[in-house]
C-alpha positions as CSV (number, residue, x, y, z in Angstrom):
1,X,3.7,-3.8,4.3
2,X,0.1,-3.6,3.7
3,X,-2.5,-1.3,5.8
4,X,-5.7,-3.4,6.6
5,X,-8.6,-1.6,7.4
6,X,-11.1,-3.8,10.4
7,X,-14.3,-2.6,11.8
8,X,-16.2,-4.5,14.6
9,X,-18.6,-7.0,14.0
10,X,-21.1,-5.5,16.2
11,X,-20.8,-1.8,16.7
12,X,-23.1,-1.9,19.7
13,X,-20.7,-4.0,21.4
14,X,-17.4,-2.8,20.1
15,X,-14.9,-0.2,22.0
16,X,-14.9,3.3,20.6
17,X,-11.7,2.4,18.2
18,X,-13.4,-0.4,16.6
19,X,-17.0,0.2,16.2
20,X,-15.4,3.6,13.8
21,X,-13.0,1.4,12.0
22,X,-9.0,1.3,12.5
23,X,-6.0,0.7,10.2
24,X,-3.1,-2.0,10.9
25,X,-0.2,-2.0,9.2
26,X,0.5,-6.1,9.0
27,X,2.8,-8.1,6.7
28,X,0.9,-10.2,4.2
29,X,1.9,-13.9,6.0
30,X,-0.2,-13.1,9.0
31,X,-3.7,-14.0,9.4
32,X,-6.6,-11.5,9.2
33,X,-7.2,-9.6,12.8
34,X,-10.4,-11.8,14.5
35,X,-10.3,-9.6,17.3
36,X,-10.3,-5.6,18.6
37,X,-6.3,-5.1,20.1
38,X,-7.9,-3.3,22.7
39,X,-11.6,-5.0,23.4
40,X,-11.1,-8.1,22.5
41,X,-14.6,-8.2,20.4
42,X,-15.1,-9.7,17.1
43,X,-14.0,-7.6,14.2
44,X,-13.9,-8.1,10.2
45,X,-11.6,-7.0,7.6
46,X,-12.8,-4.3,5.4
47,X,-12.2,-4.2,2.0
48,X,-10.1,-0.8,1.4
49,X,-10.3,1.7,-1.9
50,X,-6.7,3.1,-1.2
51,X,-3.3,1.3,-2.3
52,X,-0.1,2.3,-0.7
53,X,2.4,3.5,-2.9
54,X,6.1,4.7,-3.1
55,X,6.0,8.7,-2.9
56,X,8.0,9.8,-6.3
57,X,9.3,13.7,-5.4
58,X,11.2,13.9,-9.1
59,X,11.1,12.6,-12.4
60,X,14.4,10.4,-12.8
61,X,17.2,12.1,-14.7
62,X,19.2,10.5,-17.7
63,X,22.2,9.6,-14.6
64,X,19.7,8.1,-12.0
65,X,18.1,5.6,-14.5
66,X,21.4,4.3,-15.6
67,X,22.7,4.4,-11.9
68,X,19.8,2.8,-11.1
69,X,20.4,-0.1,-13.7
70,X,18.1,1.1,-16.7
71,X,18.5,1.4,-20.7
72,X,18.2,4.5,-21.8
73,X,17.4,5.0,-25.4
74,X,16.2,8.1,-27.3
75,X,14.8,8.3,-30.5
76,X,16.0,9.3,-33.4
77,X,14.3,8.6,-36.4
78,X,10.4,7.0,-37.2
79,X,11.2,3.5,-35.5
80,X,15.2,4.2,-34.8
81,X,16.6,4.5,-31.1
82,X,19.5,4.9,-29.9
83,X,21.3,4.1,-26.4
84,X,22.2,6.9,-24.5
């Protein structure tokens, strides 16, 4: 699920939580946020630098690619691979 970032419209108006900024976690087939949760005042959607990604603790061994479905090849010579 995507995070959304909103900030209020007007920040003189806004409740403490929107006129800072706040995240939402929201799945993509729902409309953009036109109001604060808690104040109920107009806010917009930001436009956010940071992407959520999978966390990756280890490199994938030889096993967990092919358990996960993969090819693995190594190579042997210039332009010569070989399936593992």
């Amino acid at each position: 699920m995507p995070i959304y970032e909103y900030i209020s419209a007007d920040p003189e108006k806004g409740c403490r939580i929107c006129r800072k900024g706040f995240e939402l976690r929201r799945p993509i087939s729902r409309p953009p946020l036109e109001k604060c949760p808690l104040c109920q005042n107009p806010v917009k959607k930001l436009i956010s630098q940071r992407v959520s990604s999978p966390a990756i603790n280890k490199p994938l061994s030889v096993s967990d690619a092919k358990k996960a479905g993969f090819t693995v090849l190594e190579r042997r010579d210039q332009g010569t691979y070989e399936k593992l």
